[in-house]
C-alpha positions in Angstrom: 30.8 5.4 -3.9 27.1 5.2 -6.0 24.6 5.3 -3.8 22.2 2.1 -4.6 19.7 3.1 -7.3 16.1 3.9 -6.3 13.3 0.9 -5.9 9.9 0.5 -6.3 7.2 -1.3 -4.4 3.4 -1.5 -5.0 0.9 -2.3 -2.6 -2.4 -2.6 -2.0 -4.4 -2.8 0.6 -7.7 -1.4 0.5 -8.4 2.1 -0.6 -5.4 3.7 -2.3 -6.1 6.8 0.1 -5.3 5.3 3.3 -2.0 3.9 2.1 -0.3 7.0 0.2 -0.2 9.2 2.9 1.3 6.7 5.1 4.2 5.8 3.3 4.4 9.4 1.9 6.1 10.5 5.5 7.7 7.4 5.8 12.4 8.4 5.7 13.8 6.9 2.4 10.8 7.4 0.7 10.7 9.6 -2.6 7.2 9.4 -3.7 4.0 7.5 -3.5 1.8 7.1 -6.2 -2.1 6.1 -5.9 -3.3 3.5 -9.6 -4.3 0.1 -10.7 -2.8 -2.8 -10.8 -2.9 -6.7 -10.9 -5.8 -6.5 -13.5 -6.4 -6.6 -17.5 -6.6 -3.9 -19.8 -4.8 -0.8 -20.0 -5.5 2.6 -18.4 -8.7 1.5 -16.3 -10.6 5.2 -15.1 -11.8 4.6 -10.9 -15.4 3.9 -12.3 -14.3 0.9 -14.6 -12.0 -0.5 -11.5 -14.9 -0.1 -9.1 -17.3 -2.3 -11.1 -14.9 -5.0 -10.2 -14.9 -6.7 -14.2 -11.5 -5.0 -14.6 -9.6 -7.6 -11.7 -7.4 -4.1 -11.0 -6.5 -3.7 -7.4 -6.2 0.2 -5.5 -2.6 -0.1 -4.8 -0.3 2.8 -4.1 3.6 2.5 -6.4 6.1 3.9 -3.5 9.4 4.2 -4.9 12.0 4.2 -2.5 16.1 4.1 -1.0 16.7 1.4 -0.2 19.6 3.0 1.8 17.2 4.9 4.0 14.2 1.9 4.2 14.3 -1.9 3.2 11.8 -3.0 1.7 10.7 -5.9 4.2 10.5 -3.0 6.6 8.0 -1.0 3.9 5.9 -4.4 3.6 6.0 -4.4 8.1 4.5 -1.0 7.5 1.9 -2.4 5.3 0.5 -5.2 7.4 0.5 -2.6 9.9 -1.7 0.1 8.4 -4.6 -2.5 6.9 -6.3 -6.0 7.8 -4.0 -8.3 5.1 -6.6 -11.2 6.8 -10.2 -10.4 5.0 -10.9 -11.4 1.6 -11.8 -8.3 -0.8 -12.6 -5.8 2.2 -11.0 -2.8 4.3 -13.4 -1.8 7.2 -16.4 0.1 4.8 -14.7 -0.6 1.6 -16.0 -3.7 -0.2 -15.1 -5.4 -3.5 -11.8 -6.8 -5.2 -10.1 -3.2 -6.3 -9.9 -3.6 -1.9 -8.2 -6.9 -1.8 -4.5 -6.8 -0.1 -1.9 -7.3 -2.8 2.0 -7.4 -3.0 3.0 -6.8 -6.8 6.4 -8.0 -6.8 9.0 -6.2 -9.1 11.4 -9.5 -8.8 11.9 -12.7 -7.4 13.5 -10.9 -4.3 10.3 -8.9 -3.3 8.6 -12.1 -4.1 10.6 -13.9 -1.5 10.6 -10.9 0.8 7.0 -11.2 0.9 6.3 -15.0 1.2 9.1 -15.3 4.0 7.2 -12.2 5.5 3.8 -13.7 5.8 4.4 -17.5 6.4 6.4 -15.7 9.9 3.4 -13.4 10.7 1.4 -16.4 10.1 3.6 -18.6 12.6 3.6 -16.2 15.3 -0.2 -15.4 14.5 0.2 -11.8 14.2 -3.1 -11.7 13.2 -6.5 -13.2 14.6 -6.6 -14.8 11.1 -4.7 -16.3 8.2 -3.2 -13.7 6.6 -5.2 -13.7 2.5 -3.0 -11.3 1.1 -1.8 -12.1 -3.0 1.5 -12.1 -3.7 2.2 -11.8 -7.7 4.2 -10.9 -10.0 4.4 -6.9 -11.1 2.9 -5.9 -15.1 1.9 -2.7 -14.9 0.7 0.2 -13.3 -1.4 3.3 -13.8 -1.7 6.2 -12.4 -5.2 7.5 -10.5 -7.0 9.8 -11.4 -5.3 13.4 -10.5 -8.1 14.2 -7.7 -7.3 10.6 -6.2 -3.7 12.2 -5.7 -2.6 13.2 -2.3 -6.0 13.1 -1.4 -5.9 12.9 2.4 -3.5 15.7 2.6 -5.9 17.9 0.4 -9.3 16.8 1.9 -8.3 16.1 6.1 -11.8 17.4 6.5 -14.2 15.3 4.4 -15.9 12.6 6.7 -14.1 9.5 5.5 -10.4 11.4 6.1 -11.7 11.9 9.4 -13.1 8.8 10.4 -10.8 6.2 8.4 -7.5 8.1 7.7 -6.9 10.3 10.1 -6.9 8.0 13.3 -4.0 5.7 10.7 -2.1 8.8 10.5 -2.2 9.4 14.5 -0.8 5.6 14.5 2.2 6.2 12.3 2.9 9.5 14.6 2.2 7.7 17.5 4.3 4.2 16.8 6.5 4.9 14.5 8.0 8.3 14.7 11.3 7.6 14.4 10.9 6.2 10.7 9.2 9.9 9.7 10.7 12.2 7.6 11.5 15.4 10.3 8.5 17.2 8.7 5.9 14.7 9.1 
């Protein structure tokens, strides 16, 4: 029997650096991808994107088996690892390349999503209504190489330390048994 072919999910929810490593150790999935999305124009650099004119969103592409992890369970991971309830913010990082955004690659992962938030809405999950977009996928590019893997290169530097790292000690702490055995 074929296994089912791999999927693809993109996300964003604040800066693309606290989201790759997350679901980078995350079983079932195959890569994770920091770029721009949900704006105009092709090929946007970080600079353009951070002016805000652009409308992209940071988002990280995970592509994914959906053998190993569903993809409602990848978008419980993302509600879990940012706030999805404050317009065009993450903690320090302000503007609308920070919004929360589900870039749907069908009319499944459009459902997936809507059915997702209206129940964290109804059991009030969150303090607030949750704002996060949900809207259709057009494209997506790629980050600059130095915003790849970033976390994993730079632990060190002050916002890793003060932002990332205690997310990462979350995801060992709470969700271990969704890691890949060398996370």
């Amino acid at each position: 029997m074929t296994p089912p072919p791999l999927e693809v999910a993109t996300l964003g929810g604040g800066c693309f650096w606290c989201l790759e490593p997350v679901f980078m150790r995350l079983r079932g999935v195959r890569g994770a991808v920091s770029g721009y999305a949900g704006g105009a124009g092709a090929n946007p650099s970080y600079e353009a994107v951070c002016t805000g004119r652009t409308g992209h969103a940071e988002v990280v592409q995970v592509t994914f088996d959906p053998a190993e992890i569903g993809y409602r369970e990848l978008l419980e991971l993302f509600f879990a690892f940012h706030d999805p309830t404050t317009l065009n913010r993450q903690g320090p990082d302000t503007g609308t390349q920070y919004r929360s955004i589900i870039l749907a690659h069908n009319p499944a992962q459009e459902r997936i999503a809507k059915a997702l938030i209206a129940e964290l809405d109804l059991e009030h999950a969150f303090p607030s209504r949750i704002v996060t977009e949900v809207v259709p996928f057009t494209a997506f590019w790629p980050a600059e190489a130095h915003h790849q893997q970033y976390f994993d290169r730079n632990p060190d530097r002050a916002y890793c330390s003060a932002v990332i790292a205690p997310k990462m000690a979350k995801l060992r702490r709470s969700w271990s048994e969704r890691l890949k055995p060398e996370s």
